[in-house]
C-alpha positions in Angstrom: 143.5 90.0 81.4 141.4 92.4 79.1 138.7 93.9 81.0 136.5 93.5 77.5 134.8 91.2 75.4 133.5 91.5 72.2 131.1 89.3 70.4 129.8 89.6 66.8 126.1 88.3 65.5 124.6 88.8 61.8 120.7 88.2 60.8 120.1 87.8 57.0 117.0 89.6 54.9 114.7 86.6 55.9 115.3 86.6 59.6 114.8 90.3 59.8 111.7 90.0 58.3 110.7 87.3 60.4 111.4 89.0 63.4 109.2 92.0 62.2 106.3 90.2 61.4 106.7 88.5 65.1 107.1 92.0 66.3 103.5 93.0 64.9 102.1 90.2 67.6 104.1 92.3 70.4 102.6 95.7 69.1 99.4 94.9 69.0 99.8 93.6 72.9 101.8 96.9 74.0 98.8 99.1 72.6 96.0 97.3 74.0 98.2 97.5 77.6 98.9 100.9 77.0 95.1 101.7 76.4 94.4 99.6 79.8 97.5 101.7 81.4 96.1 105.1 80.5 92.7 104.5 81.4 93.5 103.1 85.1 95.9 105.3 85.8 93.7 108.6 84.9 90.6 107.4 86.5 93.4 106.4 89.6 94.6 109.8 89.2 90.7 111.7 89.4 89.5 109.4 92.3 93.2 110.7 94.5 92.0 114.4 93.5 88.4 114.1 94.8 89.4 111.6 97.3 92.1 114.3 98.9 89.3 117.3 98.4 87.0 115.1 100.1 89.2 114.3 102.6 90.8 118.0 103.2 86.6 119.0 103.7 86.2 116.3 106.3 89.5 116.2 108.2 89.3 117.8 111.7 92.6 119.3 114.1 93.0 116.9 117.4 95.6 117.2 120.2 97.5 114.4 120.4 97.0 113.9 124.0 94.1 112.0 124.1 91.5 109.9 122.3 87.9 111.1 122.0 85.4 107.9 121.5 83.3 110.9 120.1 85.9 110.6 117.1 85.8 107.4 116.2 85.8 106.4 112.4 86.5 110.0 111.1 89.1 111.8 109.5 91.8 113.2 111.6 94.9 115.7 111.3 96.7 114.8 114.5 100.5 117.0 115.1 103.1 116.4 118.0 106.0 114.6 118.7 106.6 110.6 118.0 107.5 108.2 120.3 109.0 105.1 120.5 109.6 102.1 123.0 112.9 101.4 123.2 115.8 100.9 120.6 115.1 99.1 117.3 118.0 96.0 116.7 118.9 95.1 113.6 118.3 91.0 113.7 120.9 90.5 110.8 124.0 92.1 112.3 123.1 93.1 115.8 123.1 96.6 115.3 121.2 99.3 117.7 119.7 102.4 117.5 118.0 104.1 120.0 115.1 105.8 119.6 114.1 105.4 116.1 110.8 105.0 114.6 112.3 103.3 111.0 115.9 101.8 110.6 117.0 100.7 107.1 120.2 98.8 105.9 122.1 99.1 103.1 124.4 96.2 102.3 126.7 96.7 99.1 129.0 94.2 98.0 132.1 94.9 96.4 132.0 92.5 92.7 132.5 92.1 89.5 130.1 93.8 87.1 129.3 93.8 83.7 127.8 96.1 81.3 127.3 96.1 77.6 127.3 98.2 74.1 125.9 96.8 70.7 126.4 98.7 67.6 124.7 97.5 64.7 125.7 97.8 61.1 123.2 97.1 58.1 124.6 95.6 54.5 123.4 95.6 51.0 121.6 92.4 51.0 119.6 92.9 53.8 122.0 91.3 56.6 122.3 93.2 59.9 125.5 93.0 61.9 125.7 93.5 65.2 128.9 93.6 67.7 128.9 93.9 71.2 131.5 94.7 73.6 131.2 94.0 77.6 132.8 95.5 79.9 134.1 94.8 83.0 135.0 96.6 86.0 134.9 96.0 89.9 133.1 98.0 92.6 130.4 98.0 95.3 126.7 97.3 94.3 124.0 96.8 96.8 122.6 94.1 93.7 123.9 90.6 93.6 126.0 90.5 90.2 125.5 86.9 89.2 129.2 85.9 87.4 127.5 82.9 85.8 125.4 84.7 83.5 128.6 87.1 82.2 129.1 86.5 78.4 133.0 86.3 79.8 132.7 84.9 83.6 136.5 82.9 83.1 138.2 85.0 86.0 135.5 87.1 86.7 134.0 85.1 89.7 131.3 87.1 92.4 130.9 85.1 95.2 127.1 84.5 96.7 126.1 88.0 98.5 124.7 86.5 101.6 123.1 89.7 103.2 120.8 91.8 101.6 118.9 95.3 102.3 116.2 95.4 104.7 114.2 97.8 106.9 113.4 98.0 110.4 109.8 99.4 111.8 109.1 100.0 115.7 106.3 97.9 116.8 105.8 100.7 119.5 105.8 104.2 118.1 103.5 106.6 118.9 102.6 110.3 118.4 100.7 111.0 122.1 97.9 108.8 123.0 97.8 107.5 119.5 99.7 104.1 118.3 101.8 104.3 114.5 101.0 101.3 112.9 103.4 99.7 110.2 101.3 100.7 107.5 101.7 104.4 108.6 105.5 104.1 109.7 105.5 102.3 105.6 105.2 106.4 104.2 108.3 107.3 105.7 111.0 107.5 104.1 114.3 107.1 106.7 117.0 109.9 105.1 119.3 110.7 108.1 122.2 108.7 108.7 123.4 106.6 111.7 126.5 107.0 113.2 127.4 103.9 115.2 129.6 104.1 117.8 130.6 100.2 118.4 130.4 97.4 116.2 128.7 93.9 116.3 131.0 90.7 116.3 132.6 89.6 113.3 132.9 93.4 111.5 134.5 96.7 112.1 133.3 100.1 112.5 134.3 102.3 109.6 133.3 105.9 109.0 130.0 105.3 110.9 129.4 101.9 109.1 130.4 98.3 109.4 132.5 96.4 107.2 133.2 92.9 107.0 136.0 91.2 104.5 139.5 90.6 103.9 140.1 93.7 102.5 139.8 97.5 103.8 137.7 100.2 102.5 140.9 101.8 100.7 141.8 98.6 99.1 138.2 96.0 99.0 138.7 92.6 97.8 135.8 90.7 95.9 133.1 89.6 98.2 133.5 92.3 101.1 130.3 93.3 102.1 129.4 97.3 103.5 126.4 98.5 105.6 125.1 102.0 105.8 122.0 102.7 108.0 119.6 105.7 107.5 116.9 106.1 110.6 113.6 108.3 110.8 114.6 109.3 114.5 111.8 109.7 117.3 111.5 112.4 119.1 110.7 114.7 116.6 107.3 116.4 115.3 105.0 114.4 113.5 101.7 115.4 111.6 99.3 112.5 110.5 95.8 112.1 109.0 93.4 109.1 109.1 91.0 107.4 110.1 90.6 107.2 114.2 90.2 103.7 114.8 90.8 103.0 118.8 93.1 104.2 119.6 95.5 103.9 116.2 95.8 106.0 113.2 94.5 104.1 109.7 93.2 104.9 106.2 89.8 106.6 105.8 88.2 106.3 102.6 85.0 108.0 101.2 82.7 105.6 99.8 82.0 107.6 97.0 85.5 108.0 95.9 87.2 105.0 97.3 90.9 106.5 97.6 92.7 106.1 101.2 93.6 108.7 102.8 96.8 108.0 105.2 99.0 110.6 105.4 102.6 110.9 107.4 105.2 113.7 107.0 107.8 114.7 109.3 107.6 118.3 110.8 104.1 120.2 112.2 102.1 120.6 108.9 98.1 121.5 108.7 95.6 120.2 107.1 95.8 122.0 103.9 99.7 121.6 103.7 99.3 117.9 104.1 96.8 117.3 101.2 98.9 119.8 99.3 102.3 117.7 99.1 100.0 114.7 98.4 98.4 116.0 95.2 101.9 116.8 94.4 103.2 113.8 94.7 100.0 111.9 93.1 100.8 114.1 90.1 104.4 112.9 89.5 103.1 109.8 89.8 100.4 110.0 87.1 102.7 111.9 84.7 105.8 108.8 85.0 102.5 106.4 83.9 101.7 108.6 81.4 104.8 109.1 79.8 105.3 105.2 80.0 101.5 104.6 78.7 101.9 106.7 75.4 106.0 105.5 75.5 104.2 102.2 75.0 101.7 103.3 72.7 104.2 104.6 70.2 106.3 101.5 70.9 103.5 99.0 70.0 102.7 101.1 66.8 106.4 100.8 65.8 106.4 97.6 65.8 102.9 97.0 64.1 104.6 98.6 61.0 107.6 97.6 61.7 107.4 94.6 58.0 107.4 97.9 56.0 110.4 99.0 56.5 112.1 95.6 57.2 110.8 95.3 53.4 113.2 97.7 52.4 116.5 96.0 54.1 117.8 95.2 51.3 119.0 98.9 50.8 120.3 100.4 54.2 119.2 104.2 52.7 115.6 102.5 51.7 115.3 100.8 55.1 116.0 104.1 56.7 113.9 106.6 54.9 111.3 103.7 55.6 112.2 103.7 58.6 111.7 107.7 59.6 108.4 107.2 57.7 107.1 104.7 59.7 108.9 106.0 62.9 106.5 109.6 62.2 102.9 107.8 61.6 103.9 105.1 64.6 104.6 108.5 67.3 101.4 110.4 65.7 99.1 107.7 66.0 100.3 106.6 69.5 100.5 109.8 70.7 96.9 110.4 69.3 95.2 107.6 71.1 96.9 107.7 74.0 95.5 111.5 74.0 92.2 110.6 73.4 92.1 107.9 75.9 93.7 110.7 78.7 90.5 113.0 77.2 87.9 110.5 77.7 88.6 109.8 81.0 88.8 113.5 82.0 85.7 114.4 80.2 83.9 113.8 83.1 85.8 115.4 85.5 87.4 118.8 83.8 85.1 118.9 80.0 87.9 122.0 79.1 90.4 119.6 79.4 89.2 117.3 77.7 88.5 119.5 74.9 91.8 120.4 74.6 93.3 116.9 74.3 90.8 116.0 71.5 91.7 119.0 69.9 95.4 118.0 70.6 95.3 114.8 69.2 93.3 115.6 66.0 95.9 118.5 65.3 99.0 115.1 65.6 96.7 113.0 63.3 96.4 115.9 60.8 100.0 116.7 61.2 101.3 112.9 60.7 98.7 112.7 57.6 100.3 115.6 55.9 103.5 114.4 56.7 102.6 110.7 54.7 101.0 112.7 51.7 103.0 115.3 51.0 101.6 117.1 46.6 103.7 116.0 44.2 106.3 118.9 42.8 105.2 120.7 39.8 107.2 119.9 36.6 109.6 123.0 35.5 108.5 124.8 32.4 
């Protein structure tokens, strides 16, 4: 049995141009949500900076020995080593782990899967073309492959995957006198593996996992099912800021700012360190929505022009040289606003900045203008 398909799908002049003018509806949404995008996510990204200088300002060093009443409500940077209860069990398969603070499973099931190529050929005339080919392979995936949906599925069958990936906090950690609640233990992230030394009913113990099927892990059939476990083990040193509150550990915000300040990280960190990493990682996070905000931007342009280039279909060379046209004013003009949205909602905050995008995006306008209108050559004498 071939392990491809292929499918083939034409759209004449009219339908392309159809779909265009349907596209401008969908532009004009993606720019308004990428103006919404921007703007949230810069302001978001100015209240974490002043929230975390705020908080770095206000934070004082405790033991964690003890909890002062004389502490209660503020900001504190608490180090020493965690603490749990007792084991933490798995409720799905039975598995144990002592002394762990977070236990996740990872359940992979070995199925079909499908993935998919479409090349697309325009023709004089104005019709598109476009063939796909799927592919077909088996192998593990920790994401239920639904067969049904395939464009193929005769022979291709996944049964349901009846286990899924989960994650396991302890109700009774603790770093000294102070209790770890689960919206704390949620900014771990578990990275070292467990190595279980028996294995629940109904599986088998392989390389430190389990496995259940009617296969092996040399040779899996369709439907075995895997499990890995990674742990965040106790025992270790710990370093936490937050609000006192009894005697747990929760988020402290500043009024004024209103960002929550919770922070977790393994190892014996200070105060500054601790804020440090967490601008860091705020500031991935605001450049991935920025990328995606102007990524949309662009996008939504593209398709707001996208009926003057579909009028040129008829001729593949006209439809692309239309095409790279629109393509350039679509990037400079989303590109452009998106900047100037970013610079508004810095202005406040860092005025040089701001400056700078402005003067940024005017420089893309002017570029993309002078691109469009380019001075006729001079006739030869």
């Amino acid at each position: 049995m071939s392990d491809q398909y292929t499918t083939r799908t034409s759209r004449n002049y009219f339908q392309r141009l159809g779909d265009s003018l349907g596209g401008t509806l969908i532009g004009i949404v993606l720019v308004l949500v990428s103006i919404g995008l921007l703007a949230w996510n810069e302001s978001r990204a100015i209240n974490a900076i002043r929230g975390l200088d705020t908080g770095a300002r206000s934070a004082i060093s405790l033991p964690s020995g003890s909890v002062a009443a004389t502490n209660e409500g503020r900001l504190i940077h608490v180090t020493g080593t965690s603490a749990t209860g007792g084991p933490l069990d798995d409720p799905i398969t039975g598995a144990s782990v002592a002394n762990a603070l977070i236990l996740t499973r990872q359940v992979e099931m070995y199925q079909w899967t499908e993935t998919s190529k479409a090349e697309t050929r325009d023709k004089v005339g104005g019709t598109q073309e476009t063939v796909t080919t799927y592919t077909y392979a088996r192998g593990w995936s920790d994401e239920a492959q639904d067969s049904t949906r395939f464009a193929q599925p005769q022979g291709r069958t996944n049964p349901p995957m009846e286990l899924s990936s989960g994650r396991i906090q302890s109700t009774s950690a603790r770093l000294g006198a102070f209790a770890l609640g689960g919206k704390l233990l949620d900014r771990l992230n578990p990275e070292t593996p467990v190595q279980l030394t028996s294995a629940p009913d109904g599986w088998r113990l392989v390389a430190g996992g389990l496995y259940r099927g009617t296969g092996t892990p040399e040779a899996p059939q369709i439907g075995d099912l895997r499990i890995s476990y990674l742990h965040v083990p106790a025992g270790g040193p710990l370093s936490v800021m937050g609000r006192q509150t009894g005697g747990e550990i929760t988020g402290w915000t500043d009024n004024r700012q209103g960002y929550e300040v919770l922070l977790v990280a393994q190892g014996t960190l200070s105060i500054g360190e601790m804020v440090k990493t967490e601008k860091a990682a705020e500031g991935v996070l605001t450049w991935v929505l920025r990328v995606l905000g102007i990524a949309l931007c662009c996008g939504g342009f593209a398709l707001i022009l996208g009926p003057l280039s579909a009028l040129g279909n008829v001729v593949p060379l006209v439809a692309s040289i239309l095409g790279a046209g629109t393509g350039l004013v679509a990037f400079g003009l989303g590109t452009g606003l998106s900047l100037t949205v970013i610079a508004i909602a810095w202005f406040a905050v860092r005025p040089l900045v701001s400056a700078g995008l402005i003067a940024g995006a005017i420089a893309i306008w002017w570029f993309t203008k002078g691109k469009r209108k380019q001075p006729a050559a001079a006739p030869a004498v």
